[in-house]
C-alpha positions as CSV (number, residue, x, y, z in Angstrom):
1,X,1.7,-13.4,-12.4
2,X,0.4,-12.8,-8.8
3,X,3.0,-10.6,-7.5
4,X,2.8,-8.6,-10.6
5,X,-0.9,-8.0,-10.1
6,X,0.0,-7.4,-6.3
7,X,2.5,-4.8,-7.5
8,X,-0.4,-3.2,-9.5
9,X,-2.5,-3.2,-6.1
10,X,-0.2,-1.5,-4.4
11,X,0.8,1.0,-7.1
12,X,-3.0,2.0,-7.3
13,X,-3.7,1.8,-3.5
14,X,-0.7,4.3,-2.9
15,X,-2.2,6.8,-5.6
16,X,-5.7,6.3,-3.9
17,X,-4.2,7.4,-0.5
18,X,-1.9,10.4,-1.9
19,X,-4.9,11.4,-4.0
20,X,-7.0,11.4,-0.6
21,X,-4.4,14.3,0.8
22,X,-4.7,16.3,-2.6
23,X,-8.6,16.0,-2.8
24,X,-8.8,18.4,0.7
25,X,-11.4,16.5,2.1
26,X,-13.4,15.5,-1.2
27,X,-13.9,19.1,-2.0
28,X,-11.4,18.7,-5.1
29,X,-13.3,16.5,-8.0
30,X,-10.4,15.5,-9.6
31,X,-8.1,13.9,-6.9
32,X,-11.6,12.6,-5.5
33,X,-12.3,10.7,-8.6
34,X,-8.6,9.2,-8.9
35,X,-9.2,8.2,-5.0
36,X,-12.4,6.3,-6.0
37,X,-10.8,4.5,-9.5
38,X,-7.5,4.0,-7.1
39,X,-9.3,2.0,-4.5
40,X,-11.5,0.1,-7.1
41,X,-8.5,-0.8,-9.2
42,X,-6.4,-1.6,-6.0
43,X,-9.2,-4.5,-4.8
44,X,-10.1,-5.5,-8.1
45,X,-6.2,-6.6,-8.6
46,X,-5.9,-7.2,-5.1
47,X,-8.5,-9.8,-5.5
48,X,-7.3,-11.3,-8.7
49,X,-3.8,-11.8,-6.9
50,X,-5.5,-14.0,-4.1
51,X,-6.2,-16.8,-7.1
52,X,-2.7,-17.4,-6.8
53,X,-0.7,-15.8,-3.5
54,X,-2.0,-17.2,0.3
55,X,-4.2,-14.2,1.8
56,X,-2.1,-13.6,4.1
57,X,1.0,-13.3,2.4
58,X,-0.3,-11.1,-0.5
59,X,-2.2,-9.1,2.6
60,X,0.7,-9.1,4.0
61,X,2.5,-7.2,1.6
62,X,-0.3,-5.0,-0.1
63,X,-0.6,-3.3,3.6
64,X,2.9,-3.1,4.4
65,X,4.4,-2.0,1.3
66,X,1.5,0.4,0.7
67,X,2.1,1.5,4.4
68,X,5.8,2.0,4.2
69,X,5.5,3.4,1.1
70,X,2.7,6.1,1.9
71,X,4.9,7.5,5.1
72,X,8.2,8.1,2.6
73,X,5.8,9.6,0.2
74,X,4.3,11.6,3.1
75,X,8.1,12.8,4.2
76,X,8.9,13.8,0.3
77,X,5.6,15.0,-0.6
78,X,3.9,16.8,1.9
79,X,6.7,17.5,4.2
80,X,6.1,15.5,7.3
81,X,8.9,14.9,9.8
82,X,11.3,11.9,9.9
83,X,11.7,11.0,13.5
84,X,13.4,7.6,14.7
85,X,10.4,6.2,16.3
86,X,8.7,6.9,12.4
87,X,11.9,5.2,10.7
88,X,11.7,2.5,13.2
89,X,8.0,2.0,12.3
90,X,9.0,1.4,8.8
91,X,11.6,-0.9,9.5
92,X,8.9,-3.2,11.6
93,X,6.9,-2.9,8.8
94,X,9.1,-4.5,6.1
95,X,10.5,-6.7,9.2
96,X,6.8,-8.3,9.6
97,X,6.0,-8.6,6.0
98,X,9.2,-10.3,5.8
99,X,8.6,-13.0,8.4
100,X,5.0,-13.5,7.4
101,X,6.6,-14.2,3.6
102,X,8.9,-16.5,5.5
103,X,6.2,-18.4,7.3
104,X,3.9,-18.6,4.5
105,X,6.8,-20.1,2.5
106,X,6.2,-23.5,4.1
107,X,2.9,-24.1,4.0
């Protein structure tokens, strides 16, 4: 049940964050007021998912996912450009998240 509220941190955090770009500097209510219910919802869950995931594991992920996921989003989206020192960002991303899951795996 903790990764599935993690997964509902990140899905919220990442609308929070592209909602940011669409609310042009908080001059647009809407995407302003789906920024503010994204990041509530994100640490609400975020929080519930600590009961049961190690902090830094679930922190872990939440940032890096999120992270990875907000620059593909950013290439798709809003056009930005896909260089190899960005893709190889990415990659060290997932790579971390992957080793801290690894570590955190034995207690």
């Amino acid at each position: 049940m903790g990764y599935l509220l993690l997964s509902g941190a990140i899905a919220a955090e990442v609308a929070a964050t592209t909602a940011t770009k669409y609310s042009e500097g908080f001059s647009r209510l809407w995407p302003s007021l789906v920024t503010a219910v994204g990041y509530v919802v994100s640490f609400a869950l975020l929080a519930r998912t600590l009961k049961t995931v190690q902090i830094g594991t679930a922190y872990a992920i939440w940032s890096g996912v999120g992270t990875a996921t907000i620059a593909v989003l950013g290439l798709l989206l809003f056009g930005e450009g896909l260089s190899a020192t960005k893709v190889a960002g990415i990659v060290l991303i997932i790579g971390g998240v992957v080793v801290l899951n690894l570590g955190g795996a034995t207690h």
